[in-house]
N, C-alpha and C positions, 0 to 999 in steps of 0.2 A: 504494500500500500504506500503509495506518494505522501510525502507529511503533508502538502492540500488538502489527501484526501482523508490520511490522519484526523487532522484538526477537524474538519467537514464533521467527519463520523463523530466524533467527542461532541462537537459543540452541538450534533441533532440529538443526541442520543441524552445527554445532560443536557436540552432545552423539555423534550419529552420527559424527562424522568421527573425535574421541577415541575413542567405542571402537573405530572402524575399525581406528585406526593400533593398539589395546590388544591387539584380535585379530590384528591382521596380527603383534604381536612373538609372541604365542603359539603362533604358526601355521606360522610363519615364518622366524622367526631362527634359525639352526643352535642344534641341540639342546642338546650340549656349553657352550653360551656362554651360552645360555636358561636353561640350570640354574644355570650359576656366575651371572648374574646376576640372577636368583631367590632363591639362594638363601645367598650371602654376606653380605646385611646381615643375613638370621636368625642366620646362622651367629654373626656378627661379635657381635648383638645380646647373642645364648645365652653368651655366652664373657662379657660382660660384666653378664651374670645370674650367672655362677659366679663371676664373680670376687665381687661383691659379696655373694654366699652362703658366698663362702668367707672374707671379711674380718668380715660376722658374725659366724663362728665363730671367728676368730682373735680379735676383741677380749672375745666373751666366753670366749673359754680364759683369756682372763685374768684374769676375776674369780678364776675358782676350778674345778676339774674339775668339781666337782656342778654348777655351771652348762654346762661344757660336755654332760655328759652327757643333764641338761635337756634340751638344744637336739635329740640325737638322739632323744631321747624324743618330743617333739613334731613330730619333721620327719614322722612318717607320717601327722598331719592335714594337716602341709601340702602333702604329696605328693598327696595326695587332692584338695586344692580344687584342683590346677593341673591332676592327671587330668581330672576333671567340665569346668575350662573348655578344655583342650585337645584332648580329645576333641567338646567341642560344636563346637570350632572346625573340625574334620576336616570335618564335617559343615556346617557354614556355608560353609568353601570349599571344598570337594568340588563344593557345589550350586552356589555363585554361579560360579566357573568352567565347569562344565558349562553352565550356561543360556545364560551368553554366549558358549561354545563355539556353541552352536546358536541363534545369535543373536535371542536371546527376553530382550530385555533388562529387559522391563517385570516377569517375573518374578522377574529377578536381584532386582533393587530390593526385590521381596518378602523374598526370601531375608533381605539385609542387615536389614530393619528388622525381620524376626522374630526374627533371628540377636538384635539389641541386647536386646531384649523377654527373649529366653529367659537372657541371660547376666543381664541384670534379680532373674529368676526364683529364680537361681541364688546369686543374693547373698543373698537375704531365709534362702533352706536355708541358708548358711554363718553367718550372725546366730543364728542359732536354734541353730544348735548351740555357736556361740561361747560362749553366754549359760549355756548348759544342762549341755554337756559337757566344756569348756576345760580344769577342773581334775585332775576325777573321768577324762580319759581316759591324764593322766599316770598318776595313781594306779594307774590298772590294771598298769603296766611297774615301778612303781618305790615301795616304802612310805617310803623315806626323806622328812621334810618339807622338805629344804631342795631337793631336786630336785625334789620335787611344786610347791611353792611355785615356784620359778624357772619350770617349763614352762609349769606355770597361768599369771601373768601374762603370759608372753608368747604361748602357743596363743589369747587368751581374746583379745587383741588383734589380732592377725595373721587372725583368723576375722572377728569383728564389725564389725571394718574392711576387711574384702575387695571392698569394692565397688568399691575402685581395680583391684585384679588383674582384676577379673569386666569392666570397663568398658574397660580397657586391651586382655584381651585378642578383646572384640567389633570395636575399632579396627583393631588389627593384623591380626585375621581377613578381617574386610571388604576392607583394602586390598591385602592381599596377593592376595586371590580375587580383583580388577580386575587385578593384574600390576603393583602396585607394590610393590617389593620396597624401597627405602627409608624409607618411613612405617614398616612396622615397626620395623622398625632404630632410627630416632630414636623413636618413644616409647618402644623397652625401653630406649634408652643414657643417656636424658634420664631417666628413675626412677633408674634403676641410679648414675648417678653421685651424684645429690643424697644415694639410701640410702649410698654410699662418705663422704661427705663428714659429713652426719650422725651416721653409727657412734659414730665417738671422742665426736663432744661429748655424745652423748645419755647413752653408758653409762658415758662416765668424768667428763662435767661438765667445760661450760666454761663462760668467762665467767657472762653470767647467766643458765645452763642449767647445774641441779642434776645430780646425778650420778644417774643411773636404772637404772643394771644391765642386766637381762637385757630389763626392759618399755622401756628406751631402743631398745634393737635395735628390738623389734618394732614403736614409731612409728615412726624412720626408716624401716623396711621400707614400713610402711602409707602414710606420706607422698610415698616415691618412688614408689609404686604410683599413689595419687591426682593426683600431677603426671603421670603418664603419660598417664591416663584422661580428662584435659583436652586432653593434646597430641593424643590419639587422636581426641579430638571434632572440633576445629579442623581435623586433616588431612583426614577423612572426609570436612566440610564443607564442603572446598573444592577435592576431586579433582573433575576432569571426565570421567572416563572413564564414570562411571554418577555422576549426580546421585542423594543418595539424598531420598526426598523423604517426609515422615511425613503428608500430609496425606490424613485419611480413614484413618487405621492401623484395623484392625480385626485381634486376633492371627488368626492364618491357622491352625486344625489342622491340616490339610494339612501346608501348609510346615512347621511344626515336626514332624507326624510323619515325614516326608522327610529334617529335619536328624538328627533322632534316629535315624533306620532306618541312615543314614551314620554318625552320630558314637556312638549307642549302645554298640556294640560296643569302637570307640577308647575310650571313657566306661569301657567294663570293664577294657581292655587296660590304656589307664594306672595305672587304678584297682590294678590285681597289683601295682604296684609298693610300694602301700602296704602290702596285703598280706603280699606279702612282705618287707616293713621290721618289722610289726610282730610276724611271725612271729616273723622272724632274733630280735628284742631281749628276745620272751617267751623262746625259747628261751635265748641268751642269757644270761637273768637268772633260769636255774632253780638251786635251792639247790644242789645237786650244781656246776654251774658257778662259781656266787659263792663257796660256801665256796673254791673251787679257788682260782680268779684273780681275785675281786674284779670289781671294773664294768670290768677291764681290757676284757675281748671285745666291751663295749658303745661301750666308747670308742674304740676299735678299727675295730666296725660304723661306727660316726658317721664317724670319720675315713674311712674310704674311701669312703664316697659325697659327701662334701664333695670330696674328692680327683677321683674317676673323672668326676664332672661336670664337670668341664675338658675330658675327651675324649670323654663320649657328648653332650653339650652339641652341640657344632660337630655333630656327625652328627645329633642330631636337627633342627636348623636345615638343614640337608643334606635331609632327609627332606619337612617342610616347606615347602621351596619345590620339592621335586620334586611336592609330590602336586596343586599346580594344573596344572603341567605336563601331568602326564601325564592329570591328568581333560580337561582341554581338549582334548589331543592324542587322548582316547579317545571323546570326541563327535565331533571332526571326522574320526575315523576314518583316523588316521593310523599305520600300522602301524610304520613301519620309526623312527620317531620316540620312538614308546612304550618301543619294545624300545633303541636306544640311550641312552635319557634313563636306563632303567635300570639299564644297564652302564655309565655313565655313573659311576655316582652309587654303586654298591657299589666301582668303582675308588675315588674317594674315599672314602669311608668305610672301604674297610680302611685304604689309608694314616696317615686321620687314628687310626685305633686302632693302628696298629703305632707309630707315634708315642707315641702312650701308653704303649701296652704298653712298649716299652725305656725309659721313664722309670719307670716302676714297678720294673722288674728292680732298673734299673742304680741307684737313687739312692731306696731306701723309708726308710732311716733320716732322709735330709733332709726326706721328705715327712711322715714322721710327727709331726718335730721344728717342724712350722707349726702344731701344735696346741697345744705345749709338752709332747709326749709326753717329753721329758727327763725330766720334773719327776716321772713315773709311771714306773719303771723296768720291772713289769712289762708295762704296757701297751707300749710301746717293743719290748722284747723277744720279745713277740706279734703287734706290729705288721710288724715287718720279714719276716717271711715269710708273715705274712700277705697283704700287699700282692702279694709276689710270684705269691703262689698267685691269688689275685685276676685277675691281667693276664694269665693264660693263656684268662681267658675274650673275651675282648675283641675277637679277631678275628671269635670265633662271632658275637657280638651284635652287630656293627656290619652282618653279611650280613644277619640276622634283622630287624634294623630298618629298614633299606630296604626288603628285601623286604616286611615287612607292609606299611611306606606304601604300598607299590605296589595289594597287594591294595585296601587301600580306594580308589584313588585310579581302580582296574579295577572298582569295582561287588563286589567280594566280603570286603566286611572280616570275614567269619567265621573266614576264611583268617586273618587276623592275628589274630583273639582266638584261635584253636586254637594257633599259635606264641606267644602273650604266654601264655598259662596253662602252657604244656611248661615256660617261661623263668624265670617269677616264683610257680609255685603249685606244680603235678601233681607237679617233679619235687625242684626245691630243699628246700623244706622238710620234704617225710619224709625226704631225705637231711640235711638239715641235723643235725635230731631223730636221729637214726640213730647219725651219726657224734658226736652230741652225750652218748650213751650209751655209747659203745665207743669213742671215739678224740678227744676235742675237740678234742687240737693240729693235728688234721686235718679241723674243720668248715667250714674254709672250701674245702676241695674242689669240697663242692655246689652252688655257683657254675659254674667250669668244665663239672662233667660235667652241667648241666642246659641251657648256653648248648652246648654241644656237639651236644646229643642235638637241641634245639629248629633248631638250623640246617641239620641233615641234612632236617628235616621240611620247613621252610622253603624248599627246592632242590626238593622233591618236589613242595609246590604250584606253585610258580614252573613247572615245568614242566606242570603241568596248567594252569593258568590260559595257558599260552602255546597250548597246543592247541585249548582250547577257546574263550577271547577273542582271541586279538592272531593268531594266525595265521588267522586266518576272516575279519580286516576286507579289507574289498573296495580300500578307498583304501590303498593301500601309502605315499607321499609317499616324501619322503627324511629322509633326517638333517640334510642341510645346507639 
């Protein structure tokens, strides 16, 4: 044999044997352990996304509350760009896990380098809007100039520089769809901590770094984004379980109408959540409202989803490493695997929300008081039951978000965008408006009764998707 064809033989034979052993943990490992070890360094990862989203907002609470309120002015662009890339992700590993479920691996490799291509794509849309609507989209929530001004600089940077977030999360996608569940983990923890470190000196000035305010945040952000997007390159590049390889790229229609027929739908689901942010803050900030209580109810709004992403964080990283799971386990036609990984995985997730939830009850004055809500007496005095009122939805939405990963993760994500719309659109927001006309110290209700009403719907599919997919597959397997 030619050492050519040496090497040849080695490198096909140890690309096969990697993903062998990749499939046999997907295949094979007891479910319950497959999940926690799937899906804990997301988990782990997400918690230290929140933490450093919530240490932004702590250091600029402290320039000045119009700075804070800035910050929730512009959060529903930035909810948006993470919808777009985490929803393409659904659909990037939806597919590359199913391919090598059915071991077609030469396709996976498609998957991954259209997958990068399309997050590409995705950056150039967020440049453009950075450029064009940065300023004028605060304006729309808020006339004041020092709050327009404070969101504009940092929305205008946090967008045009996105190509770390769009590149980072093509990395983490890809690795996770082969079954490795650490690569993510370290590029979201390695961004995450340098933006922690960054914070203070950018927006308060150190050494010889001038003091930057509200635009310090959002380079630190954009820089710990771009260290990620590097780390994401170098892992990808040197996993074996699928070599990914660019040579001869040609974009595939196909493959991406495939990522998008999967991730579409996620792409809208996410996307409610913006929606509904920038419902809640128009509403919010109607004269009737302001003359009442001032930007207290916006700063209020801000503060609780800075807050609650602590605890739907870990459940979406929960969800995350459930849906290769169970797309694998639903190619290889494993019934009794599918249906555990599920129950599995809503056990936790209410837990980690009942956790939440009694932190919210028992202790909302201390949570309000990481914003410096002291300093806003009424906002403080709106916040604390607000907060409460808030945590009664929590259990609902933690069943509701499982469940949807599952639908897409089963070939039906319609089923989740029907439950993300009951959640974040159909039912909150004309309640919202409603109660924002006839009773405002009670607008934060329609939270609760909207995550209430959407999880009773959510149990209803679940059960139709078990009659019609998961109980019909022929291979039963086990759980263990």
């Amino acid at each position: 044999m030619r050492p050519q064809e040496d090497l040849l033989f080695f490198w096909t034979n140890g690309r096969k044997r990697n993903l062998a052993e990749n499939n046999n943990k997907m295949g094979a490992m007891p479910i319950r352990q497959l999940i926690v070890h799937m899906s804990w360094p997301m988990m782990l990862s997400m918690l230290i996304q929140a933490l450093y989203n919530m240490v932004d907002s702590y250091f600029v609470a402290r320039i000045d509350a119009d700075a804070f309120v800035a910050l929730g002015l512009a959060y529903p662009a930035q909810t948006m760009m993470i919808a777009i890339c985490v929803g393409t992700g659904v659909g990037v590993n939806a597919m590359l896990s199913r391919r090598l479920g059915e071991n077609r691996a030469g396709e996976a490799n498609a998957v991954a380098v259209n997958g990068y291509f399309v997050y590409l794509l995705t950056w150039v849309a967020f440049l453009i809007f950075g450029l064009v609507f940065g300023r004028s989209f605060v304006g729309f929530f808020n006339s004041d100039p020092n709050v327009v001004r404070y969101g504009g600089q940092y929305l205008t940077i946090v967008t045009t520089l996105s190509i770390g977030v769009c590149m980072q999360f093509a990395g983490e996608r890809v690795l996770q769809g082969i079954g490795d569940p650490i690569g993510p983990m370290v590029i979201q923890g390695i961004g995450a901590v340098i933006n922690l470190v960054l914070d203070p000196v950018l927006i308060f000035g150190l050494g010889p770094f001038p003091a930057m305010g509200v635009a310090g945040a959002a380079i630190a952000t954009v820089f710990g984004q771009i260290v990620g997007m590097v780390v994401g390159f170098v892992l990808v590049g040197r996993n074996r379980s699928l070599p990914i390889s660019l040579r001869g790229f040609r974009p595939s229609a196909g493959t991406i109408r495939d990522i998008y027929r999967i991730g579409g739908p996620a792409i809208v689901m996410q996307s409610l959540n913006t929606v509904m942010t920038m419902g809640m803050n128009k509403i919010l900030s109607l004269p009737r409202i302001v003359e009442r209580f001032g930007n207290a109810p916006v700063f209020v709004l801000t503060s609780y989803f800075k807050l609650q992403s602590f605890v739907f964080m870990p459940v979406f990283g929960l969800n995350n490493g459930m849906t290769p799971v169970l797309s694998y386990n639903y190619g290889a036609r494993q019934k009794k695997r599918i249906t555990g990984g599920i129950h599995f995985a809503l056990a936790l997730a209410l837990a980690i929300m009942g956790v939440g939830m009694l932190l919210f009850l028992l202790f909302p004055g201390a949570l309000m008081g990481i914003f410096g809500a002291e300093q806003e007496p009424m906002a403080m005095a709106m916040g604390i039951p607000a907060l409460r009122i808030l945590a009664a939805s929590f259990l609902f939405a933690g069943v509701s978000i499982i469940l949807g990963a599952a639908f897409q993760a089963l070939g039906a994500p319609m089923f989740s965008l029907i439950i993300s719309l009951l959640r974040q659109l159909v039912i909150v927001l004309p309640v919202c408006l409603l109660l924002a006309f006839t009773a405002p110290e009670l607008v934060w209700w329609c939270v609760p009764l909207a995550e209430g009403v959407s999880c009773l719907v959510a149990l209803a599919f679940y059960r139709k998707i078990y009659r019609e997919k998961i109980s019909v597959l022929e291979c039963g397997g086990t759980e263990n």
